[in-house]
C-alpha positions in Angstrom: 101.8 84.6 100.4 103.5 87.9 102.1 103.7 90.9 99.8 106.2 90.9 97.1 106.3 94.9 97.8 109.5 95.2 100.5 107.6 98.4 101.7 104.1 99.9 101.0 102.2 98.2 98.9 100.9 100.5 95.7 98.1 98.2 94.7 96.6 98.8 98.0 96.3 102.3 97.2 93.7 101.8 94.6 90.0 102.4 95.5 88.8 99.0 95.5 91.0 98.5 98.4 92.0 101.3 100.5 89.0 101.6 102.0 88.9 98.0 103.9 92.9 98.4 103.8 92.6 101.9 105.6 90.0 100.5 108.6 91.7 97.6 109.0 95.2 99.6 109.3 94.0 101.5 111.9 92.2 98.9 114.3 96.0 96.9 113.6 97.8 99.9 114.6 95.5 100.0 117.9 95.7 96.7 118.8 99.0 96.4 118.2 100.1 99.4 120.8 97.4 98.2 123.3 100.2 96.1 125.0 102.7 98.5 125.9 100.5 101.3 126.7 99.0 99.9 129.5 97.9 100.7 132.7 98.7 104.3 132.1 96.7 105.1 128.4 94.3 103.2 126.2 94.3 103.9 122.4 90.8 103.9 121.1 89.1 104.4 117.4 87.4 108.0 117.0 85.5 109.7 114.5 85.1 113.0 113.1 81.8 114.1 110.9 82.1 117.0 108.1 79.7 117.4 104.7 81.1 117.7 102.0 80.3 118.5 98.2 83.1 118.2 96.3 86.5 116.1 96.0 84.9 112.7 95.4 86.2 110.7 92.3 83.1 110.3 91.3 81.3 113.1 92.2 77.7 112.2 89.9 77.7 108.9 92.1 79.0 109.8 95.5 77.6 113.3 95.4 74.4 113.5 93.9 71.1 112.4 94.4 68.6 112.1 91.9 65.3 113.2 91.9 62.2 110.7 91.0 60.4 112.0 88.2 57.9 114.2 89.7 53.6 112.9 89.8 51.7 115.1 87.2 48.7 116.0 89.0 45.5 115.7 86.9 42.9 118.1 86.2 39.9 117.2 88.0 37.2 117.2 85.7 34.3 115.5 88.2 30.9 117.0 87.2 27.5 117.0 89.4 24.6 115.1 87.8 22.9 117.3 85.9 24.8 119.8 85.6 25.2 121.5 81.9 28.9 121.2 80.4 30.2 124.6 80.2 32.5 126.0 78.2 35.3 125.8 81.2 34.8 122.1 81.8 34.4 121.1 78.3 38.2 122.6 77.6 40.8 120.3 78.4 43.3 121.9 80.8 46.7 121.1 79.9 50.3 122.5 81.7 53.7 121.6 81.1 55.5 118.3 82.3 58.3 118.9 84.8 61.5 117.6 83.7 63.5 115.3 86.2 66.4 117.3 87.2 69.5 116.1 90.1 70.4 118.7 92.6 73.6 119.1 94.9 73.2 117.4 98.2 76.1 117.7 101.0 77.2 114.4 102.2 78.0 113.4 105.8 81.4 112.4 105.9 82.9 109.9 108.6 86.5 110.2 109.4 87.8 107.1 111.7 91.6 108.5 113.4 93.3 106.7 116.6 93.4 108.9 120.1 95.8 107.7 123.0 94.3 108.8 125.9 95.6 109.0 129.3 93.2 106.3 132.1 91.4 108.7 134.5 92.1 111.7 133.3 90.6 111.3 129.5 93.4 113.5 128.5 94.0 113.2 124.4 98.1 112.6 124.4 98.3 111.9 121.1 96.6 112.1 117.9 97.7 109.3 115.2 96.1 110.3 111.7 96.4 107.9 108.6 95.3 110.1 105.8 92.6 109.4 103.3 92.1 110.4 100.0 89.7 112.6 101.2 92.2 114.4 103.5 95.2 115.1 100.5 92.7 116.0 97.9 91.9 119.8 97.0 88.4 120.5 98.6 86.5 120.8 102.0 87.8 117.6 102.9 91.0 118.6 103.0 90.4 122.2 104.3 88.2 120.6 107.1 91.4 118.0 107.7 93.9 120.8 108.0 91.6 122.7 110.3 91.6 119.6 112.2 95.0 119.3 112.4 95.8 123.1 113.5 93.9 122.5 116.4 95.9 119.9 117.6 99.2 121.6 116.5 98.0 124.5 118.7 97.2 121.9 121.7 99.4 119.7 124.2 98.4 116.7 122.5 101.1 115.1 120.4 100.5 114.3 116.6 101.1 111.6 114.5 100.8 112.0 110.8 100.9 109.2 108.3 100.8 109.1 104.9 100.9 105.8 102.4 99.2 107.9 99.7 101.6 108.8 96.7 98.5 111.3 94.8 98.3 114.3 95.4 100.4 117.0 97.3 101.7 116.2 100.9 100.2 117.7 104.2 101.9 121.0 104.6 105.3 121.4 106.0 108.8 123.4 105.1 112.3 122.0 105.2 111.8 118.3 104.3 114.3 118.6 101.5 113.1 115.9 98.4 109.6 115.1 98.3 109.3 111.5 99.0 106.6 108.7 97.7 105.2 108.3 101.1 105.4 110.3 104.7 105.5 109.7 108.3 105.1 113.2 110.9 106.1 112.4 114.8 105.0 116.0 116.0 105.8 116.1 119.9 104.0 118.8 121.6 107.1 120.3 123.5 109.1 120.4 120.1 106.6 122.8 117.9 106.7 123.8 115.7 109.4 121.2 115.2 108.9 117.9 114.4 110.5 114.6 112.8 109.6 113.4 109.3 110.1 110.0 107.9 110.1 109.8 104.7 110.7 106.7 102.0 109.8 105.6 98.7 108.1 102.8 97.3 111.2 100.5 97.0 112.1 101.5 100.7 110.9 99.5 103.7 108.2 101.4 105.9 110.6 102.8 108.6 109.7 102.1 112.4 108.9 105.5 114.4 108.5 106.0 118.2 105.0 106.8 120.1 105.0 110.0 122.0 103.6 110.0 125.6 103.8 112.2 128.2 107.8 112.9 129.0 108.7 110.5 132.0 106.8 107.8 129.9 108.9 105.5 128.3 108.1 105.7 124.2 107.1 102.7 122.5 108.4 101.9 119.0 105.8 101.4 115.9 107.1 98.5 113.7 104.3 100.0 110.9 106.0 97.8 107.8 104.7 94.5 110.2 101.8 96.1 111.5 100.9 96.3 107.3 102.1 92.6 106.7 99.6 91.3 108.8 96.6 93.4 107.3 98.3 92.5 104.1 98.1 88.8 105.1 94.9 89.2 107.1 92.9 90.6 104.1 94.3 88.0 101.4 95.0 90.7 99.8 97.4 88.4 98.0 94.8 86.7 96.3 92.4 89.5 95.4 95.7 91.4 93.9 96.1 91.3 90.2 99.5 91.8 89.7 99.0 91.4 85.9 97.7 94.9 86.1 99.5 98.3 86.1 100.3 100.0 89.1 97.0 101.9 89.9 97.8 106.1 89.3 99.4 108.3 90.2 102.0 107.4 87.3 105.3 105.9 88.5 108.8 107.4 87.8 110.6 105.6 84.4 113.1 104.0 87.6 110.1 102.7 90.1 108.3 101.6 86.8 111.2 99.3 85.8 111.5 98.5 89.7 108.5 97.0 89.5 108.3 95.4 86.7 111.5 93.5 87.9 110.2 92.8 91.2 106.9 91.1 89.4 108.5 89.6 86.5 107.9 86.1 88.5 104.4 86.3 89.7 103.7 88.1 86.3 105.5 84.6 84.3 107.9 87.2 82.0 
């Protein structure tokens, strides 16, 4: 069964999900450019490592590592044969018992994004992020994102920027007028620090946006809402889904809530 969800699909945003949702995006995205980007580029997966100490949701199990209660080393009370208990050896020696305590440990973060890259040369073209949780959320992760992503505003290689994440605030940019549920950044290299958002909300169909290359490249067009179908259907997703359950956070507007509710009433039996 295809998503009832027109657009992005807000259950998939939930942890128990985006995680297999998120890979799984990205190696579609890949696959599904691979075609027209040949003989000229490939598109391959590529990874970034940063620690990390804070910004998890669940910081005491992702971020912490408990310490094993510690030995207690006993006295040694060996004597010699024949030797004459003293007053030393015939006190028992006692000391205090550690407690078991959990200290901070950084963790080693793996960050998967896609890299178009022209054949011979290596060349990075462009950059095609799909942001994390990790990325949007106050902390390193984010300010270790954002320092990624100056780099590459500051380089030749193009950027794309996409966001299916309605929590927390948007990547940083000026002059998009309403904030909207989710995001879409074409940045072309030759147009900073200008660059073309797509924006839509959860009712709205995931608009189609083209693929920068270099300029006397012809630029291929990114159907993303089919490129998610087919994870959507790919993961059966439809039957792990509860639809019986809310919308996972962050909270929907009074007019998406009744939107939904409308658009579920069926599979939901009201």
């Amino acid at each position: 069964m295809p998503s009832p969800f027109p657009g992005m699909n807000p259950y998939l945003e939930q942890p128990a999900f985006w995680s297999s949702f998120h890979t799984r995006l990205m190696v579609a995205i890949a696959d599904d450019l691979a075609p027209d980007l040949r003989p000229n580029y490939y598109v391959e997966v590529e990874t970034r490592t940063y620690r990390d100490q804070e910004g998890s949701e669940n910081e005491e199990d992702e971020l912490l590592i408990g310490i094993p209660d510690a030995a207690v080393l006993a006295a040694n009370t060996s004597e010699q044969p024949g030797d004459s208990p003293s007053l030393e050896t015939r006190t028992v020696l006692t000391q205090n018992q550690p407690q078991s305590i959990t200290l901070p440990m950084p963790v080693v973060l793996k960050e998967r994004y896609l890299a178009v890259r022209e054949v011979g040369s290596e060349a990075v073209i462009t950059v095609i992020e799909v942001l994390s949780p990790m990325n949007k959320r106050r902390g390193q992760g984010r300010t270790a994102y954002e320092r990624k992503r100056g780099r590459v505003l500051g380089s030749l290689s193009h950027l794309i920027e996409i966001d299916l994440l309605r929590g927390n605030a948007p990547m940083p940019m000026t002059g998009q007028g309403q904030t909207t549920d989710y995001r879409i950044v074409v940045s072309r290299s030759d147009q900073r620090p200008k660059a073309d958002l797509y924006g839509f909300n959860l009712p709205e169909v995931i608009p189609s946006f083209p693929l920068p290359l270099k300029l006397e490249d012809k630029e291929p067009i990114v159907d993303l809402q089919a490129i998610v179908q087919g994870v959507y259907d790919r993961g059966s997703y439809d039957f792990r889904i509860d639809y019986h359950q809310p919308v996972p956070p962050p909270k929907l507007s009074e007019a998406n809530q009744k939107w939904v509710d409308d658009l579920l009433a069926s599979i939901r039996g009201v």
